[in-house]
Residue, then its C-alpha position, 0 to 999 in steps of 0.5 A: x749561475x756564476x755570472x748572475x747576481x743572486x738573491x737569497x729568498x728567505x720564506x721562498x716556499x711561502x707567498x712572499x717569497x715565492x712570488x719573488x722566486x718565480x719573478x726572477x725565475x722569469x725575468x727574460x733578462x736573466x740578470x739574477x739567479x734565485x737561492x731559496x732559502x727553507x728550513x726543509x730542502x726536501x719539502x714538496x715545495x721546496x722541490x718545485x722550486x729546485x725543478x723551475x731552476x732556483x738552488x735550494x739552499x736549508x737554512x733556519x730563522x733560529x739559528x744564525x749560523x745557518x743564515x751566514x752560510x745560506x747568504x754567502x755569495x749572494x749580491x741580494x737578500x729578500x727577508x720576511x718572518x712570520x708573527x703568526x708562527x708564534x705569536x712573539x715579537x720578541x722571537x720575531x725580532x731575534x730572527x730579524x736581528x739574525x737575519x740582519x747581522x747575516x747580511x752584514x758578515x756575508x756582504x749582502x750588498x741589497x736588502x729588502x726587509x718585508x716589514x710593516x708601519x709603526x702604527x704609533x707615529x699615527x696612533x699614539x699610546x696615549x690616544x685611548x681609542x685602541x687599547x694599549x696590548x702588551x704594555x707598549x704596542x698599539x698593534x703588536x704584529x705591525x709594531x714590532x716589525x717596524x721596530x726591528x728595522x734599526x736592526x738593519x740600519x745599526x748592522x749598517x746593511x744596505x736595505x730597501x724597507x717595503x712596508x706592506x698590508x692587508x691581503x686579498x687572500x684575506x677574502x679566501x679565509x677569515x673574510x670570504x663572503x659567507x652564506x647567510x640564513x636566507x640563502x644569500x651571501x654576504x662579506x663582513x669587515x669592520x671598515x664602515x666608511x672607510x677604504x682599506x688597502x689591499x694587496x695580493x700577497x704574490x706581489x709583494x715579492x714582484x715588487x721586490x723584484x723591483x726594488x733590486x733592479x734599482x739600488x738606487x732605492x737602497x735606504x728607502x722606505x716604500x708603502x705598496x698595495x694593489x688597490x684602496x677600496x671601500x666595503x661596497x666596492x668589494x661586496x661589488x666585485x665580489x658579485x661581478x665576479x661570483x655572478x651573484x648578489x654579495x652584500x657588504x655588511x659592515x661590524x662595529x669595531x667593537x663586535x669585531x673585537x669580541x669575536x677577534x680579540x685585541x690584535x685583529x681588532x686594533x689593526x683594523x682601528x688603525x686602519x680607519x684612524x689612519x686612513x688618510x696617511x695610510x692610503x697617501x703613502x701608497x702610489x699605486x702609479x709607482x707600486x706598478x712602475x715596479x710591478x707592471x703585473x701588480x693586480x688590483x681586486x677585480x683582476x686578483x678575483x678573476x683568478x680566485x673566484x672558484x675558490x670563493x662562496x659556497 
């Protein structure tokens, strides 16, 4: 491995990083080796990787002295945290600012920070179609993520900053098509009228891969998804890939928001109201010139579908 450049994996046990793992792990070329980093070496999944040849290395979000040590030697890091874990952007942004501050004292030479746009370039505090959520975000989970990006830029770490968004996987969870009363199954998403962009979430770490075969993408800010569709078009490849009628059924921002609460439903208003920059900051030409393999909805649905409907 001493003559490969290595990429520190942070989340390699999730979907993320994994995704990224297992494309360097195949990459014919063999140029890198693959370090994931886990809070648990020992966890089922953690071993899997080890077995398929990446070093498994611990290492903890909370603790900064634990991510020097994991970034040592690394030419490469790829960085994502998890909002969801703990619902505070405030702790989110302590363990960027770690993770950046890391990279810097280990001489990490390429960053990719998984991030997400500031929703309030398009939809400002003062636009009063979305509520204003913890006194200063329109959407905190998008918000605070892209906040912490200075955190990498004042470290003066050289990253690459790939914004992503909402995941096909998505539709094995919260949005799976339902079966209704009458036998019949149905999708529901509050995008009336609107595209939203999708992306399975093993892709991302292939684009990853991408932006470090190519530093001249340091210092750039890439949007990426796999496919921009409306409601209909995803009730069809629902039914083209079920063999059954799946409708789309659309729901007022404002009932998604009584059965989802504020943060759910403020993303999906800023999806729609920022609809057009969203979708025009996201090449799918050029996502796929860096992820040949990347899946749009039919191709994604093909290898899911047993575990959809009911």
């Amino acid at each position: 491995m001493s003559d490969k450049k290595i990429i520190a994996v942070v989340g390699a046990t999730g979907a993320q990083g994994g995704g990224l793992v297992r494309a360097i792990l195949g990459d014919p070329s063999a140029a890198f080796a693959a370090r994931a980093l886990t809070r648990n070496p020992g966890s089922p999944a953690a071993k899997e990787l080890a077995a398929l040849g990446a070093e498994v290395v611990a290492a903890d979000l909370d603790d900064p002295s634990s991510l020097v040590k994991a970034l040592d030697g690394a030419y490469g890091a790829f960085f994502v945290t998890d909002f969801w874990a703990h619902l505070s952007v405030e702790r989110e942004q302590a363990q960027a600012r770690a993770l950046a501050e890391a990279a810097a004292a280990a001489g990490v030479r390429h960053a990719v920070w998984s991030t997400l746009p500031d929703t309030r370039q398009d939809v400002p505090l003062d636009d009063d179609r979305l509520p204003i959520l913890e006194g200063r975000y329109t959407t905190p989970h998008f918000d605070g993520k892209a906040e912490a990006n200075r955190f990498f830029t004042e470290a003066g770490v050289p990253t690459t900053f790939l914004n992503t968004t909402f995941y096909f996987e998505n539709f094995l969870g919260p949005f799976a098509p339902a079966r209704q009363e009458d036998g019949t199954l149905a999708v529901t998403l509050p995008m009336a009228g609107y595209r939203i962009a999708g992306i399975a979430v093993e892709d991302i770490g292939r684009v990853a891969f991408g932006v470090f075969k190519r530093p001249e993408l340091i210092g750039r800010s890439l949007h990426i998804s796999g496919d921009h569709l409306t409601g209909d078009e995803i009730a069809a490849h629902l039914t083209a890939a079920l063999g059954e009628p799946v409708a789309y059924r659309p729901q007022s921002l404002e009932d998604f928001r009584a059965a989802a609460g504020d943060e759910f439903a403020n993303t999906f208003g800023y999806y729609q109201l920022a609809e057009e920059p969203f979708l025009a900051a996201r090449d799918l030409t050029a996502i796929r010139a860096l992820n040949p393999a990347l899946e749009d909805f039919p191709t994604w649905l093909a290898r899911h579908k047993h575990l959809l409907g009911s």
